[in-house]
N, C-alpha and C positions, 0 to 999 in steps of 0.2 A: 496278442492282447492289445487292444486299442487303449492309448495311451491318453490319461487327462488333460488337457488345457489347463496351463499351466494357471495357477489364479491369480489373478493381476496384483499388482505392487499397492496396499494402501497408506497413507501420507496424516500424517498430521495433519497437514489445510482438510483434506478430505472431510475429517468429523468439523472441524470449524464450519465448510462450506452449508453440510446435511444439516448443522443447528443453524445456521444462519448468524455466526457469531463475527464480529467485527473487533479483526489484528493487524495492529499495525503499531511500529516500538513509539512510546509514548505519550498513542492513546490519545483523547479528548483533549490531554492539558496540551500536545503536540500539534494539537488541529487548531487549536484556539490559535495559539500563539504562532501558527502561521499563517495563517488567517489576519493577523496583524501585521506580521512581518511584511505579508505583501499588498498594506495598506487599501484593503478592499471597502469598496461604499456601494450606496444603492443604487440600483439597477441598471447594474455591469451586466453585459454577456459572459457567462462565466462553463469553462467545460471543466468537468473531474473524469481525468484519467483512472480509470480503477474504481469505480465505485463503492464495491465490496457491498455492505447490505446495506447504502442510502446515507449515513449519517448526514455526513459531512453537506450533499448537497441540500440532504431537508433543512441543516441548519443556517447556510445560506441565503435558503429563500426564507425562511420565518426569520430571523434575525436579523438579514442583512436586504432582506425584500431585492434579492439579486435573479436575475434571468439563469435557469441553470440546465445542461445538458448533463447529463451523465450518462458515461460511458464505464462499459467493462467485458474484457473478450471471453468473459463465462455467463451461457442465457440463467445459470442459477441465480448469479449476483443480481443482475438485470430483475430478476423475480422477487428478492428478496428488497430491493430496491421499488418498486412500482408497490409493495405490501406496506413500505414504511412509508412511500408518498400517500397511499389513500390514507394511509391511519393519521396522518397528520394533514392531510387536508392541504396539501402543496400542489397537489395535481396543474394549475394554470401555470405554477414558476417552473415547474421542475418538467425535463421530458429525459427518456431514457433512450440509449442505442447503441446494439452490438458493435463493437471497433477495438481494433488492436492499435495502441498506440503508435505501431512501426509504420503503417500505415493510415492513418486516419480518413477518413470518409468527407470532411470540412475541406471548405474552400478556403484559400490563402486569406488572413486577414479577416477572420470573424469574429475572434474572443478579446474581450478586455484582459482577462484571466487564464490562466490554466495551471488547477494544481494537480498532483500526481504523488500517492501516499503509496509507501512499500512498494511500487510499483516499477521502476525503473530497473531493481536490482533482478527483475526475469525475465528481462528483455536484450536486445543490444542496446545500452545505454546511450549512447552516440546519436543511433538513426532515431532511437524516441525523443530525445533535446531535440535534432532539426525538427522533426515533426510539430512537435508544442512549438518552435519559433514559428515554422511557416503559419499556424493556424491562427497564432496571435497577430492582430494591431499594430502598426507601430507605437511604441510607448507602451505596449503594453507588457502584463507580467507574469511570470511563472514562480508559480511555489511547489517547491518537491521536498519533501521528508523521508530520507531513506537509508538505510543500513550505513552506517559508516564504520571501518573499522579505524582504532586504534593501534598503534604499535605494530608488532608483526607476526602475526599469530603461525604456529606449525602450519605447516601444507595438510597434515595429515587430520588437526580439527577440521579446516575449511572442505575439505574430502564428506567428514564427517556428517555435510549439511545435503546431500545427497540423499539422503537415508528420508531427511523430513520433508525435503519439496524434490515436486517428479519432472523439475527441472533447473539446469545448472543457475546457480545464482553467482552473481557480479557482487562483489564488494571490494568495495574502495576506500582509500582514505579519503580525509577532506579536501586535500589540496587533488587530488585525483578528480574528485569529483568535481571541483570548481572549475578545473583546466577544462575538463571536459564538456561542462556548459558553455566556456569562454572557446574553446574550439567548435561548439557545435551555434555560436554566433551570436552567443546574449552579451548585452553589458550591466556593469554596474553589479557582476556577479558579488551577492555578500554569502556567508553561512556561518552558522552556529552550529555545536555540539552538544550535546548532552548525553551520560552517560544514564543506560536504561531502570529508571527506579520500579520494582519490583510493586511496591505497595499503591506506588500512580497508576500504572499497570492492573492492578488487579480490583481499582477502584470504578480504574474507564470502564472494564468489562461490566462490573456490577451496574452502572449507571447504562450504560448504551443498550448491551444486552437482557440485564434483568439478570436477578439472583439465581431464578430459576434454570432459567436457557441455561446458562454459562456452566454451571454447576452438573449440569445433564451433561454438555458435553465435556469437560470434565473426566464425569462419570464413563462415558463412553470408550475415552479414551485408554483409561487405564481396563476398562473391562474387553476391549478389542484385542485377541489372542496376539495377531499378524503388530499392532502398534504394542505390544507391552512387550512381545519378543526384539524389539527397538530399541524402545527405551530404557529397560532393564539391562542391553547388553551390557560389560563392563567393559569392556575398549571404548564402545562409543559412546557410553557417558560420561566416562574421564575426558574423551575428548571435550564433547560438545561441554562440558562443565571448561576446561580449559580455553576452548573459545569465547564462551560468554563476558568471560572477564576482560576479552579485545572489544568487545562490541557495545558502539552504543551506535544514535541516529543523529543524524542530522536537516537542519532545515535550511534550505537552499534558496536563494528568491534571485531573481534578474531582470532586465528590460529588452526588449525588442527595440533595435537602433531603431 
């Protein structure tokens, strides 16, 4: 008897990606206020690692009337990103292009900027800090906002984050994470913490995505047999509930000597 193919592993990003929904820990108010942190003004050459569906760079070129590439090494984001440049009329600021942070596609020395949201932590963190210094400026800046743990959470939660991305993720503490910019050649490394508010959270979504989108996916989620045999487990929602309480994000910024 010829045997089925097995059916492939589905993910939480999965239904976020299909709705085109934009996640990442602390949301709009985390974008803004990096955004300041790394003292950005008008018409900077500016790259975003990780696009995700558009925000962030449409809101640089409407607000900050900045030069902006975005990057992201999934052609969905990339789609969903080119559907919120036309619908916002940014098409001359904004261009988009396939690139994996580890390697970037830029010549040494072309950004004033580069930030990088949720992104680092599914990568090797390391080779993507060089990469974002070689592409920057001298004097120039990097802003990252990304998973930070607190305290020190079991092995066997952090195990448990397997289950929702279909691949291994990096988290670090803060001083981890600074060394390792300060290793990977930035100075003047600062970072802030914040632990992840649930209600800011669930506000970004409403405002970025729309009630609707969000709430479909959502819906999807819990209606998806292969994600609700997941999330229902009871091992791995004690865990991943026992994790959460280690987890919050942080916002990273530094200078190219």
């Amino acid at each position: 008897m010829e045997r089925k193919p097995d059916k492939p592993q589905i993910y939480a990003g999965d239904i976020w990606k299909r709705f085109g929904i934009t996640e990442h820990y602390g949301g709009y108010f985390a974008t803004e206020e990096l955004i300041k942190r790394c003292g950005i003004w008008p018409l900077q050459d500016i790259l975003i690692i990780g696009c995700g569906t558009g925000y962030t760079p449409v809101l640089l070129a409407k607000e900050y009337n900045d030069f902006v590439m975005a990057t992201d090494i999934d052609p969905r984001m990339l789609e969903l990103t080119r559907e919120r440049i036309i619908k916002e009329g940014v098409g001359a600021k904004v261009k988009t292009q396939l690139a994996d942070v580890q390697n970037l596609p830029f010549k040494d020395n072309t950004y004033n900027v580069v930030l990088a949201e949720s992104v680092l932590v599914f990568t090797d963190p390391l080779q993507s800090a060089r990469e974002m210094l070689r592409v920057l400026k001298p004097g120039g800046v990097f802003g990252v906002n990304e998973v930070t743990v607190v305290g020190s959470p079991p092995a066997k939660s952090i195990e448990s984050l397997t289950q929702f991305y279909p691949s291994k993720v990096q988290i670090l503490s803060e001083n981890e994470w600074r060394h390792l910019f300060e290793e990977a050649g930035f100075d003047e490394v600062t970072s802030i913490v914040h632990k992840l508010n649930y209600w800011k959270q669930l506000l970004s979504h409403l405002k970025i995505d729309g009630p609707r989108k969000y709430l479909a996916s959502v819906y999807h989620m819990i209606a998806d047999s292969d994600l609700r045999s997941i999330f229902f487990n009871k091992g791995l929602l004690w865990d991943t509930i026992s994790l959460m309480s280690y987890m919050s994000y942080g916002l990273y910024t530094g200078k190219k000597p």
